[in-house]
ROKEKE-604552 format. One line per field, with one value per atom (N, C-alpha, C): residue number from 1; residue in one letter; atom name; z, y negated, x. Coordinates in steps of 0.1 Angstrom, whole numbers, always signed. Atoms other than C-alpha are relative to their C-alpha. Last residue first. Layout:
<nodes>
seq NUM,...
type A,...
atom CA,...
w Z,...
v Y,...
u X,...
</nodes>
This chain:
<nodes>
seq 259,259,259,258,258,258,257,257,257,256,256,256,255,255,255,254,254,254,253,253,253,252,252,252,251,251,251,250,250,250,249,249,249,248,248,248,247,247,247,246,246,246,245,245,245,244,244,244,243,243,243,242,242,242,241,241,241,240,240,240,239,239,239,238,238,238,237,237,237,236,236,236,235,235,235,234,234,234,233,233,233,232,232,232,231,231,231,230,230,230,229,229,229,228,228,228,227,227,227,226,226,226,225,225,225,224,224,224,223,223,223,222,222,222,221,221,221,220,220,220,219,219,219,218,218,218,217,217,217,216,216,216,215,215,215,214,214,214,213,213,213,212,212,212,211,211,211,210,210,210,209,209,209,208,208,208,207,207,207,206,206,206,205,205,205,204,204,204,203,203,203,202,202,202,201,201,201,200,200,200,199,199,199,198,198,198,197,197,197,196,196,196,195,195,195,194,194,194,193,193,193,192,192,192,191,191,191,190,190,190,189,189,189,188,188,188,187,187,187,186,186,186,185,185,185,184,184,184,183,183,183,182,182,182,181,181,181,180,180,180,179,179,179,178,178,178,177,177,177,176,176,176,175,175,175,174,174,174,173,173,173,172,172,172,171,171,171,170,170,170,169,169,169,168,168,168,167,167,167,166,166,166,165,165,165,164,164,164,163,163,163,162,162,162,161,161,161,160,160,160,159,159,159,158,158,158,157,157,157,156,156,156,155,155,155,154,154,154,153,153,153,152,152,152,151,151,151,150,150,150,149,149,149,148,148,148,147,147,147,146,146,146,145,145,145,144,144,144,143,143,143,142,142,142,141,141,141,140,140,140,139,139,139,138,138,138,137,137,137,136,136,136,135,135,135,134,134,134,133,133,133,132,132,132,131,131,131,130,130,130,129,129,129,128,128,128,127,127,127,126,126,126,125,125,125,124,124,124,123,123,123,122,122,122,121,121,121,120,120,120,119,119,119,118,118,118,117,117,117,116,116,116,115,115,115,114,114,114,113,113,113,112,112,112,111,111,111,110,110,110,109,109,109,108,108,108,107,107,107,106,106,106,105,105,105,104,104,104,103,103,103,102,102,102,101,101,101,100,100,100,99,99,99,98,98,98,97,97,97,96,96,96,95,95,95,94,94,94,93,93,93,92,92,92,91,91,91,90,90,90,89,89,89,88,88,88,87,87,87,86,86,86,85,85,85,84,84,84,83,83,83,82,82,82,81,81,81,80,80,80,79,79,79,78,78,78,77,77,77,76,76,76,75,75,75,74,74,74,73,73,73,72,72,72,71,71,71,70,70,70,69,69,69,68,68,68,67,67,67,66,66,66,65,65,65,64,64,64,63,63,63,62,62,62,61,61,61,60,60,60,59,59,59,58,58,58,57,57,57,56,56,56,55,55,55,54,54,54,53,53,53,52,52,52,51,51,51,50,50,50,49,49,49,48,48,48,47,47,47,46,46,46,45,45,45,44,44,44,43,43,43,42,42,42,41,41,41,40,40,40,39,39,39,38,38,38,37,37,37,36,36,36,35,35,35,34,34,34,33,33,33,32,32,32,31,31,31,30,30,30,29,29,29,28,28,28,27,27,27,26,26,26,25,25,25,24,24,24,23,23,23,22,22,22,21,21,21,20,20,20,19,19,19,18,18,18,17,17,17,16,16,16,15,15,15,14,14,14,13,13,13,12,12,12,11,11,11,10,10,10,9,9,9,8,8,8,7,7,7,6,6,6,5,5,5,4,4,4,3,3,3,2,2,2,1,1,1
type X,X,X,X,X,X,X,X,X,X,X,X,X,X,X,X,X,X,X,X,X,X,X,X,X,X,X,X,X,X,X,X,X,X,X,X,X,X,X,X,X,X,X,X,X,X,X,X,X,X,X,X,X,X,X,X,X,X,X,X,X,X,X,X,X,X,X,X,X,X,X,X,X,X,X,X,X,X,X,X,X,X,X,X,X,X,X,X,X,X,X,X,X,X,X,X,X,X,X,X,X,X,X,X,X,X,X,X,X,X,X,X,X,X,X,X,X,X,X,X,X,X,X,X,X,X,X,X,X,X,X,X,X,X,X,X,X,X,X,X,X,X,X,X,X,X,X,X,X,X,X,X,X,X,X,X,X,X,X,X,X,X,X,X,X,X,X,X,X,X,X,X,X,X,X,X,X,X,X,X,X,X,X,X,X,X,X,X,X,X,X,X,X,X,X,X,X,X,X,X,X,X,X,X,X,X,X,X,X,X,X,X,X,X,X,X,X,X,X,X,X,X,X,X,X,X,X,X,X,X,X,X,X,X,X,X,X,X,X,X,X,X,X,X,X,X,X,X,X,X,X,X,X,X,X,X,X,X,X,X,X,X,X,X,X,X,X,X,X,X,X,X,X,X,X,X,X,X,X,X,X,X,X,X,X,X,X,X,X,X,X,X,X,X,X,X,X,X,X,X,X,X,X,X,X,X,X,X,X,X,X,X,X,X,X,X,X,X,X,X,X,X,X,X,X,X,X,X,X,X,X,X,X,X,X,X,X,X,X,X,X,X,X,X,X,X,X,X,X,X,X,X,X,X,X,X,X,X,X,X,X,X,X,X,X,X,X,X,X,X,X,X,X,X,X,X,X,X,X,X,X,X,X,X,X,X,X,X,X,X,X,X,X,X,X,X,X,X,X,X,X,X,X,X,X,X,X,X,X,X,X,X,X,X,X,X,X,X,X,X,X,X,X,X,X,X,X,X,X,X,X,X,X,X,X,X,X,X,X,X,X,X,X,X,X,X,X,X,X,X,X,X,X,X,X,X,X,X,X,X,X,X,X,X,X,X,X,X,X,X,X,X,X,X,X,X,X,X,X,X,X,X,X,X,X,X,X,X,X,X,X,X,X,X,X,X,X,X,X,X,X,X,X,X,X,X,X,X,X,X,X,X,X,X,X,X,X,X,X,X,X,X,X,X,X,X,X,X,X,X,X,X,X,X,X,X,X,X,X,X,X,X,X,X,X,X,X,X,X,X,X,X,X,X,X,X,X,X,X,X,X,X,X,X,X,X,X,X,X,X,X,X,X,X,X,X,X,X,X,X,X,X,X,X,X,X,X,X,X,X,X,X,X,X,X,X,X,X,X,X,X,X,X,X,X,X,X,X,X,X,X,X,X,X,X,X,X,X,X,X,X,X,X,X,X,X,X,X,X,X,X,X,X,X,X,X,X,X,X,X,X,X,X,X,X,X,X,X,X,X,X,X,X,X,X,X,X,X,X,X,X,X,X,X,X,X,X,X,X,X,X,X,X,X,X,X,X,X,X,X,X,X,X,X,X,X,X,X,X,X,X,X,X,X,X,X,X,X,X,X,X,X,X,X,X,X,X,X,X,X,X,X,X,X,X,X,X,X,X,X,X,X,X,X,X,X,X,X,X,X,X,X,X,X,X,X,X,X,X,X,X,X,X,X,X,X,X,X,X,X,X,X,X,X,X,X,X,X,X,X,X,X,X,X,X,X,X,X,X,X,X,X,X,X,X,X,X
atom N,CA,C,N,CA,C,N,CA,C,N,CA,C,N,CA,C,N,CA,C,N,CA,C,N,CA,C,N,CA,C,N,CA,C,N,CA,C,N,CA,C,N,CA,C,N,CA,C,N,CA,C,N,CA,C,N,CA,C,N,CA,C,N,CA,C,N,CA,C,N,CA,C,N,CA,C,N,CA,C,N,CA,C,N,CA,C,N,CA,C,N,CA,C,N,CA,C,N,CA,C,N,CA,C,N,CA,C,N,CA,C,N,CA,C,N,CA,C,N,CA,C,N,CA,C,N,CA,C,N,CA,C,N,CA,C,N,CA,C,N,CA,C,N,CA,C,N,CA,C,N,CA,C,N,CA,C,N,CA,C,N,CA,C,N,CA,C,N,CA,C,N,CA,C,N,CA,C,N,CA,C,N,CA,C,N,CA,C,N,CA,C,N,CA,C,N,CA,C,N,CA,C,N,CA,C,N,CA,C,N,CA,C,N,CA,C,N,CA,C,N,CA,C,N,CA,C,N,CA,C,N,CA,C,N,CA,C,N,CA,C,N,CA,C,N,CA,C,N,CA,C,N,CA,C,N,CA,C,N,CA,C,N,CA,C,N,CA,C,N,CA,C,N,CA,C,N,CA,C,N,CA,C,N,CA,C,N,CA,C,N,CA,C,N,CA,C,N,CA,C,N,CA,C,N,CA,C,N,CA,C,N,CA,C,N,CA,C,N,CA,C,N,CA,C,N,CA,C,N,CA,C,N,CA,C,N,CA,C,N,CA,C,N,CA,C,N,CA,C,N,CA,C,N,CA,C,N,CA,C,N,CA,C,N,CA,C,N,CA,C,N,CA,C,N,CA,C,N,CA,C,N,CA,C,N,CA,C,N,CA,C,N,CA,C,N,CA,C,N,CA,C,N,CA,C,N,CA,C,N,CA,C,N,CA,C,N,CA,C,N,CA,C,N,CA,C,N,CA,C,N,CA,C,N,CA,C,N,CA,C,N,CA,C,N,CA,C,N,CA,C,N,CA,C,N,CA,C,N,CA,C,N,CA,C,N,CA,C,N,CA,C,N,CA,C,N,CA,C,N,CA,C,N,CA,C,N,CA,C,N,CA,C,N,CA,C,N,CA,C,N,CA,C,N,CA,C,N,CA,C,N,CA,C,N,CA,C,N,CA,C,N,CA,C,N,CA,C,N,CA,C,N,CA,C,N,CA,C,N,CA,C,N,CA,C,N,CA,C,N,CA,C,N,CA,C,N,CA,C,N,CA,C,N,CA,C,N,CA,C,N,CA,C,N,CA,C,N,CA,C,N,CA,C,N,CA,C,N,CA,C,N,CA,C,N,CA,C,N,CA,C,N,CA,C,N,CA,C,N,CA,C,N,CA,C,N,CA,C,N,CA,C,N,CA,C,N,CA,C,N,CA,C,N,CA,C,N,CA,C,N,CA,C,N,CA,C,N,CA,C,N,CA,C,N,CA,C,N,CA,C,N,CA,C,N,CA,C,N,CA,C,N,CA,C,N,CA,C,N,CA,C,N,CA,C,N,CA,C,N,CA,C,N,CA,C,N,CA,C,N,CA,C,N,CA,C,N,CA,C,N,CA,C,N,CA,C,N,CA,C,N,CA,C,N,CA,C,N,CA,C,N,CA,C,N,CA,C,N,CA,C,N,CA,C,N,CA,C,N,CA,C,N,CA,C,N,CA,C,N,CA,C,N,CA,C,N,CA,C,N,CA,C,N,CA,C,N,CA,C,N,CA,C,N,CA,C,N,CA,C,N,CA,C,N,CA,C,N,CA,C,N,CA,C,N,CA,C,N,CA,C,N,CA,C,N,CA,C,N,CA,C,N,CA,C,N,CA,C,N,CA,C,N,CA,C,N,CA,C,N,CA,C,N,CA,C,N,CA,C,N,CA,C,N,CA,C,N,CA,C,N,CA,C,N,CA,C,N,CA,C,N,CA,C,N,CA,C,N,CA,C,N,CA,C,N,CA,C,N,CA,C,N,CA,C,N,CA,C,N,CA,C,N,CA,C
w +16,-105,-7,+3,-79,-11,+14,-76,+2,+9,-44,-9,+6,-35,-4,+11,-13,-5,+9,+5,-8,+12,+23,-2,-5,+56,-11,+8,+37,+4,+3,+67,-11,-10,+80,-6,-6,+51,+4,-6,+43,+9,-19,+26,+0,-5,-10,+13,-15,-24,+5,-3,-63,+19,-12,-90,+10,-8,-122,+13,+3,-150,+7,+2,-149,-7,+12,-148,-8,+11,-130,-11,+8,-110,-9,+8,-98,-9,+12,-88,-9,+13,-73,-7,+11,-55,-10,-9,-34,-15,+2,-41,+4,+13,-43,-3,+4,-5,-18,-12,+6,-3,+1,-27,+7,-8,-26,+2,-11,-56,+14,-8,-89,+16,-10,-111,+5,+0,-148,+16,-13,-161,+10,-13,-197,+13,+0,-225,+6,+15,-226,-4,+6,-189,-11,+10,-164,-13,+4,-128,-17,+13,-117,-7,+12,-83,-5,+3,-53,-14,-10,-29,-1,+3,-46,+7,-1,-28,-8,-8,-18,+1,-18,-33,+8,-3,-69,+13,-4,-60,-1,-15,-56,+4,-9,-86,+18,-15,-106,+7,+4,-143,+12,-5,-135,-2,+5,-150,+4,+3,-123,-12,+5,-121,-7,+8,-94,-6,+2,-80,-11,+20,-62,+1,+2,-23,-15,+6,-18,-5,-7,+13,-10,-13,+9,+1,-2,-32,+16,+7,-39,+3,-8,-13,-8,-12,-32,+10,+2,-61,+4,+5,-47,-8,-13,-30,+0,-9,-65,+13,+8,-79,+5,-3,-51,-5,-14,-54,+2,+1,-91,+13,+10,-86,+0,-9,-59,-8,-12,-79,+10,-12,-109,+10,-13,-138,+10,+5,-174,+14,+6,-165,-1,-4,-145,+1,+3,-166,+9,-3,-167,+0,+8,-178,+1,+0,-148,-12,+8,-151,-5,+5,-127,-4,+0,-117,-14,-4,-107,-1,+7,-125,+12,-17,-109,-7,+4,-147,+10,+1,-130,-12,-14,-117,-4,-5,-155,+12,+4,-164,+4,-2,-137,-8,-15,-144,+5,+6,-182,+17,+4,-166,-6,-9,-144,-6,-2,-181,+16,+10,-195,+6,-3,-172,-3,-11,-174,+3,+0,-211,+12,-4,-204,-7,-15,-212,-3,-7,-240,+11,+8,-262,+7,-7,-232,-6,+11,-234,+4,+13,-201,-6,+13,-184,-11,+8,-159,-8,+16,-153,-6,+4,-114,-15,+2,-108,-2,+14,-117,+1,+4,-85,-7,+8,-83,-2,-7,-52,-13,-14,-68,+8,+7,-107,+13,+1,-85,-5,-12,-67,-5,-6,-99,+12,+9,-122,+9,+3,-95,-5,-10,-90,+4,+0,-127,+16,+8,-130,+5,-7,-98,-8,-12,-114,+11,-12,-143,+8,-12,-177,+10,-2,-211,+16,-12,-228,+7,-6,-260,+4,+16,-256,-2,+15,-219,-13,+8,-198,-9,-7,-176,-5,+0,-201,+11,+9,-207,+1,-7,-170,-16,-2,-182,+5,+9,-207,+8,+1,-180,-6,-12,-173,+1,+0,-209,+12,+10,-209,+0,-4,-178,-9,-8,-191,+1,-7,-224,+12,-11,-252,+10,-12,-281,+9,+1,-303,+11,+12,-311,+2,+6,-279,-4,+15,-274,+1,+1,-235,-10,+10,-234,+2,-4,-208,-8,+6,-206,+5,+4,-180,-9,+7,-182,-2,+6,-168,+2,-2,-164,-5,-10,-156,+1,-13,-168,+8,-7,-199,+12,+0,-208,+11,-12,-204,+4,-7,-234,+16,+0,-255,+12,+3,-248,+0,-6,-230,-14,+2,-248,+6,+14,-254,-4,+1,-218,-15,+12,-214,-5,+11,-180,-12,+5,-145,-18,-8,-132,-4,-6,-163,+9,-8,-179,+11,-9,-204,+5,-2,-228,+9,-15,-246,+4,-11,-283,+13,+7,-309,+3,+5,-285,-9,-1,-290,-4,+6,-289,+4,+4,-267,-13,+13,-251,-12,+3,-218,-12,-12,-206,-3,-4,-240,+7,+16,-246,+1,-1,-209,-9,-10,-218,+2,+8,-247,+8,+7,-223,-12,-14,-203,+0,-1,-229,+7,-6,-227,-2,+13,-245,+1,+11,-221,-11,+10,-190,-12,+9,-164,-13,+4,-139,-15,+7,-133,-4,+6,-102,-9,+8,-87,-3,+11,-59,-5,-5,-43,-12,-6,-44,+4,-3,-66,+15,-8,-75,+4,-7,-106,+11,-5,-118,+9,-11,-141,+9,-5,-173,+17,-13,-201,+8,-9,-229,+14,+4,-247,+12,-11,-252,-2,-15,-274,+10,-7,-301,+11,-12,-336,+17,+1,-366,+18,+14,-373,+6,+13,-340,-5,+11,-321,-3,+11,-288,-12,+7,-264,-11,+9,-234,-14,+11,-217,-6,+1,-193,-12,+13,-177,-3,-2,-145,-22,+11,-139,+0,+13,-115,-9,+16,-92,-8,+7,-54,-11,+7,-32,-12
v +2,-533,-8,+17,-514,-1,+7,-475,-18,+12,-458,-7,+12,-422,-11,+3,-393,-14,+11,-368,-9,-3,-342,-14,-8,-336,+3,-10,-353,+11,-8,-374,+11,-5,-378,+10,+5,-393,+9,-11,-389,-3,+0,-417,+12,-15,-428,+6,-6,-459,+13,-10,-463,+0,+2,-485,+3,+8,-467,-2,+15,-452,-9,+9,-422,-18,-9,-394,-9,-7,-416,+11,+11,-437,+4,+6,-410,-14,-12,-388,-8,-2,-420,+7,+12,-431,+5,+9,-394,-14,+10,-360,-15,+6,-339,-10,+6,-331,-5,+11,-327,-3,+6,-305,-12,-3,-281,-12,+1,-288,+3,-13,-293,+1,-2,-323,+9,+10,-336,+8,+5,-301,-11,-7,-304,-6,-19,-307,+0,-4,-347,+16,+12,-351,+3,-3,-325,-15,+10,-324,+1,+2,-293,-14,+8,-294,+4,+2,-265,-11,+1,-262,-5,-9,-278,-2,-10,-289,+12,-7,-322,+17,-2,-335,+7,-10,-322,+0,-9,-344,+12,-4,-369,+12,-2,-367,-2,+8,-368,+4,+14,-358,-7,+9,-319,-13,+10,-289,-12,+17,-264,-9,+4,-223,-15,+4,-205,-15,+9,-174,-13,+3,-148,-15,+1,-142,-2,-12,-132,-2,-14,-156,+12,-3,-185,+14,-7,-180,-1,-13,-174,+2,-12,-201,+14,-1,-225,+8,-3,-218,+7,-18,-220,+8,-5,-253,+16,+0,-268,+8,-10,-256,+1,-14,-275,+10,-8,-302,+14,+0,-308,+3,-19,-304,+3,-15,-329,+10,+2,-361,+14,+14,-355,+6,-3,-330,-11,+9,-339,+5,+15,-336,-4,+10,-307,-12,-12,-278,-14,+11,-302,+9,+12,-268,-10,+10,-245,-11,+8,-208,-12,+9,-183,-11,+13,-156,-3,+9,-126,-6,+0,-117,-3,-5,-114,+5,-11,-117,+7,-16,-131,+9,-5,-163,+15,-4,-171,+9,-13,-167,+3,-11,-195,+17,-4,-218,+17,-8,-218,+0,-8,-227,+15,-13,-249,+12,-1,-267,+10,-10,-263,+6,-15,-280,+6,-5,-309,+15,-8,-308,+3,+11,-314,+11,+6,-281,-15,+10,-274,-9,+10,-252,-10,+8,-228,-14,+0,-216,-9,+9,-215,+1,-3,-182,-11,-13,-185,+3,+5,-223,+11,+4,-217,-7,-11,-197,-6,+1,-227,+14,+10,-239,+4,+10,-221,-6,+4,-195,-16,+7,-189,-5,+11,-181,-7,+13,-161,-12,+7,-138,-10,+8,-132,-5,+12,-123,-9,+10,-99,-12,+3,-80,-16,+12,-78,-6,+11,-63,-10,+6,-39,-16,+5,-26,-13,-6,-21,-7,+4,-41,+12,+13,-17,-4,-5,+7,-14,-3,+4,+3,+3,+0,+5,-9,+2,-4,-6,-27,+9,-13,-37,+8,-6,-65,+13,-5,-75,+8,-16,-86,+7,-2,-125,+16,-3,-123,+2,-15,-117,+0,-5,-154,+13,+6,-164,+7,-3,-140,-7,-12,-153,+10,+0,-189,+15,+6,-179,+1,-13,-172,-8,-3,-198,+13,-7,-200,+3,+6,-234,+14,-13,-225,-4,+9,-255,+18,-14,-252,-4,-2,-281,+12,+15,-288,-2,+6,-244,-14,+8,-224,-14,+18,-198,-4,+5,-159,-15,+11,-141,-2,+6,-101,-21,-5,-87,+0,+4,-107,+7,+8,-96,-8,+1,-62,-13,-2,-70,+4,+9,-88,+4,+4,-65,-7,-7,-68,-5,-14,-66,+0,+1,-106,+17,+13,-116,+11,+6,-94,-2,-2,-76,-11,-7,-82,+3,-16,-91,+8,-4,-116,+13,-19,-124,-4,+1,-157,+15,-16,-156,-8,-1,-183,+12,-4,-194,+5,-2,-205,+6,+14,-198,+5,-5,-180,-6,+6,-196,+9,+7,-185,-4,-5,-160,-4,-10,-170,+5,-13,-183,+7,-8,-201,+11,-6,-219,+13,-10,-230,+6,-9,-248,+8,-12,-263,+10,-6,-280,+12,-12,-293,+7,-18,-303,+7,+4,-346,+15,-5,-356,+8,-8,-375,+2,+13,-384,+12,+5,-354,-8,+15,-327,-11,+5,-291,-17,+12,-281,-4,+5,-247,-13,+8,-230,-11,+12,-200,-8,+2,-163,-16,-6,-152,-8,-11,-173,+8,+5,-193,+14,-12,-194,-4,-5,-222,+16,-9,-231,-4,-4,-251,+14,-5,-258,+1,-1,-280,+2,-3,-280,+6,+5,-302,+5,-10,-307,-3,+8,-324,+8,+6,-307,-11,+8,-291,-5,+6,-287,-4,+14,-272,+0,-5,-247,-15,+7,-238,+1,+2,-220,-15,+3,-215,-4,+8,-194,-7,+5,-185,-6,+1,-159,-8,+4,-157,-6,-2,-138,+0,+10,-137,+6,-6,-120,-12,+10,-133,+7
u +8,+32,+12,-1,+50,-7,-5,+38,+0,+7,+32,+7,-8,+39,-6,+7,+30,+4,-1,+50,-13,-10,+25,+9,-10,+6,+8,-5,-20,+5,+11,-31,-2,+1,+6,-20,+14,+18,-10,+4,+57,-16,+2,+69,-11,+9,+79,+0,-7,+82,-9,+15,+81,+6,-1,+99,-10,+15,+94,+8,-11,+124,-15,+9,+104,+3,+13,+128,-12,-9,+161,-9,-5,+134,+9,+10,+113,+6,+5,+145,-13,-10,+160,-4,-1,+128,+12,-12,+126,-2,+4,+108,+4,-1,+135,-11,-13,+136,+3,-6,+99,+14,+8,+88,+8,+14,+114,-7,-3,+143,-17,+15,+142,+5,+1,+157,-6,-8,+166,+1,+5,+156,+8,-6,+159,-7,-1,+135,+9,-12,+145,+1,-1,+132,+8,-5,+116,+3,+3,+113,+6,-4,+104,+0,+7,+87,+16,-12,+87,+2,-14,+64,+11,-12,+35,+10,+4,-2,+15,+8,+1,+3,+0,+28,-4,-8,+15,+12,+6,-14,+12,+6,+4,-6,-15,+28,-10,+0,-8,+13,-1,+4,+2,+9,+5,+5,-3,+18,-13,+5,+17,+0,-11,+30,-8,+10,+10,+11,-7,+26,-7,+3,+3,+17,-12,+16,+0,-2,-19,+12,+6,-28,+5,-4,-4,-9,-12,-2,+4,-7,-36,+13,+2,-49,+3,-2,-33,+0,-9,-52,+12,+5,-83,+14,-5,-71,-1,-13,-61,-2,-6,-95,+11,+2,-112,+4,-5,-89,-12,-15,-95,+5,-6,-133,+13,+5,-139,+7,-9,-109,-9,-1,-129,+7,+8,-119,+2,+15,-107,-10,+0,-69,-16,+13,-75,-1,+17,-61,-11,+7,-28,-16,-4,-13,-10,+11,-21,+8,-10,-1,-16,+10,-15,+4,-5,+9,-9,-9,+2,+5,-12,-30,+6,-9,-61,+9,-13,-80,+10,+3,-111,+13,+2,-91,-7,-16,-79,-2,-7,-118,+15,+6,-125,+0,-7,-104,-3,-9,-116,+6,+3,-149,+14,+2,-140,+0,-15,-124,-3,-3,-160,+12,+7,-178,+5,-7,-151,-6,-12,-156,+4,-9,-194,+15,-6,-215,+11,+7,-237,+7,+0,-213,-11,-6,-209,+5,-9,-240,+11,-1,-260,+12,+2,-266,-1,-1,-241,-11,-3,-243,+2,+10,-254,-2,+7,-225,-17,+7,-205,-4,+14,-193,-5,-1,-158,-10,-11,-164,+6,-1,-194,+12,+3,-180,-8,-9,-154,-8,-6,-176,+4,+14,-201,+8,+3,-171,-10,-11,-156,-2,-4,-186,+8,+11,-195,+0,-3,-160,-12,-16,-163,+0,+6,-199,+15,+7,-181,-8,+2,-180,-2,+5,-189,+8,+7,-165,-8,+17,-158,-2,+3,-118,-11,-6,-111,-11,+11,-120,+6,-1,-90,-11,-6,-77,-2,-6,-109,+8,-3,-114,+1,-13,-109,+6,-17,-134,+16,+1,-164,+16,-6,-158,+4,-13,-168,+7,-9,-196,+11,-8,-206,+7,-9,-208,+7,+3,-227,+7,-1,-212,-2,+11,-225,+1,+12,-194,-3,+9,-169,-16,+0,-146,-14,+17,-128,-1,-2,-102,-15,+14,-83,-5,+1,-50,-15,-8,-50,-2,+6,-54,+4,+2,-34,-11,+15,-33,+0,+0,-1,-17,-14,+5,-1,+5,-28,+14,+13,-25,-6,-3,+15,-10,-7,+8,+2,+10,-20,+8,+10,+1,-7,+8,+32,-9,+13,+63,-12,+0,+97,-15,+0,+104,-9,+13,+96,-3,+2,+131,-14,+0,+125,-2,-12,+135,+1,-3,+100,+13,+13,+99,+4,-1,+133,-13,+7,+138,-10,+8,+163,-8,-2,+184,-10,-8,+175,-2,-13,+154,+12,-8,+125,+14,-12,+93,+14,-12,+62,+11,+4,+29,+6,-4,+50,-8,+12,+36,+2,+2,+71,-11,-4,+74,+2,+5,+39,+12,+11,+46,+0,-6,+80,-13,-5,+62,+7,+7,+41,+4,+5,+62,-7,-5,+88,-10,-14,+93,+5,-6,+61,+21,+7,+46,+17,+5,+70,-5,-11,+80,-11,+0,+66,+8,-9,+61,-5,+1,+52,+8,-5,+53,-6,+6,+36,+6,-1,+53,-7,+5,+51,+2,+19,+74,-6,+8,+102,-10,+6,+114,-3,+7,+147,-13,+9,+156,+1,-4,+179,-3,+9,+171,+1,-11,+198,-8,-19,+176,+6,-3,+135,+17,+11,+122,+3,+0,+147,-6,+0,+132,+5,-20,+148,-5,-7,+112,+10,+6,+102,+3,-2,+132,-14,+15,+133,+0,+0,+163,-11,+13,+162,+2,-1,+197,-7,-19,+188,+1,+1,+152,+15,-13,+147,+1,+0,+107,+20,+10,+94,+9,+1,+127,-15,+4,+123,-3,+8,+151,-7
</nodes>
């Protein structure tokens, strides 16, 4: 069994408040993640962690075998690449400049873009819709524009493992599955690892292997998609009455909410 991400113990405070307690995971390579759980619960500061975002009060958390804590900034960014749940950037670079940013880490230090890079930038901002936004600023765009957009530099970093924090909260029901299926297809065709936080419990039906249920910065539940998802686990995380059935046109779990 090949471990990315091997996490023990994790513990993290604001100010006296404790957000993440006594947390303890392994995650796998090659599979697509879901993390779940009521606002304000950890799921976010759990990311800020694994990307070294934050660093916790306690416990460890081991990347490829190694202490998280020992890799560099810039080994770090040609090993994970995040989207975040916002993405503000207050100066006029225009799309492909933004996209370009994710090859950074393979550009040596005043050297311009290759042929390879501008390659790369121009496949993916087609393969994501917005190659017809490359010379507009990126201070013009919608936030959902924007939020392809940060999809899009994550994907030109071709990192192994692609870290989604709600990235497609401000995206419609087309865009959010197209990014989801571009995702998707990273970890069935390139064995990539793609690490979820998501709101919709349907969509992370659809398209995660394995969910994370999270409650009180611990993990109340995990398990492979089709057997942890279930009314007890949404009623002991959520405290919601919910039926859940296996739907044929999906080819996933999906769930309905009582009123």
């Amino acid at each position: 069994m090949n471990m990315t991400f091997e996490i023990e113990k994790l513990l993290f405070f604001y100010e006296d408040r404790r957000v993440i307690d006594d947390l303890t995971i392994d995650i796998e390579t090659g599979k697509f993640y879901g993390i779940i759980g009521p606002n304000g619960c950890g799921k976010t500061t759990l990311i800020d962690l694994i990307t070294k975002h934050k660093n916790p009060v306690s416990g460890n958390i081991t990347y490829k075998g190694k202490d998280l804590s020992l890799y560099s900034k810039k080994e770090l960014s040609m090993e994970i690449a995040l989207v975040p749940q916002n993405f503000y950037i207050n100066f006029p670079f225009t799309v492909e400049e933004i996209v370009m940013m994710g090859r950074y880490p393979y550009i040596p230090r005043f050297s311009v873009p290759s042929p390879e890079d501008y390659r790369i930038v121009y496949d993916i901002m087609k393969q994501t819709g917005i190659y017809k936004f490359k010379d507009r600023f990126i201070t013009e765009l919608s936030s959902g524009e924007r939020q392809r957009i940060a999809f899009a530099r994550a994907l030109a970093q071709d990192t192994p493992i692609l870290i989604l924090d709600e990235a497609t909260s401000n995206l419609d029901v087309n865009y959010s599955l197209n990014l989801l299926n571009i995702a998707a297809q990273r970890v069935s065709k390139e064995k990539k690892t793609v690490i979820a936080v998501l709101q919709d419990i349907n969509l992370a039906a659809i398209y995660c292997d394995y969910l994370l249920f999270i409650k009180q910065g611990s993990i109340a539940a995990h398990g492979n998609t089709d057997e942890i998802l279930n009314q007890n686990t949404l009623q002991s995380v959520f405290n919601v009455d919910t039926k859940v059935y296996f739907e044929p046109y999906s080819d996933s779990m999906q769930v309905v909410f009582k009123k």
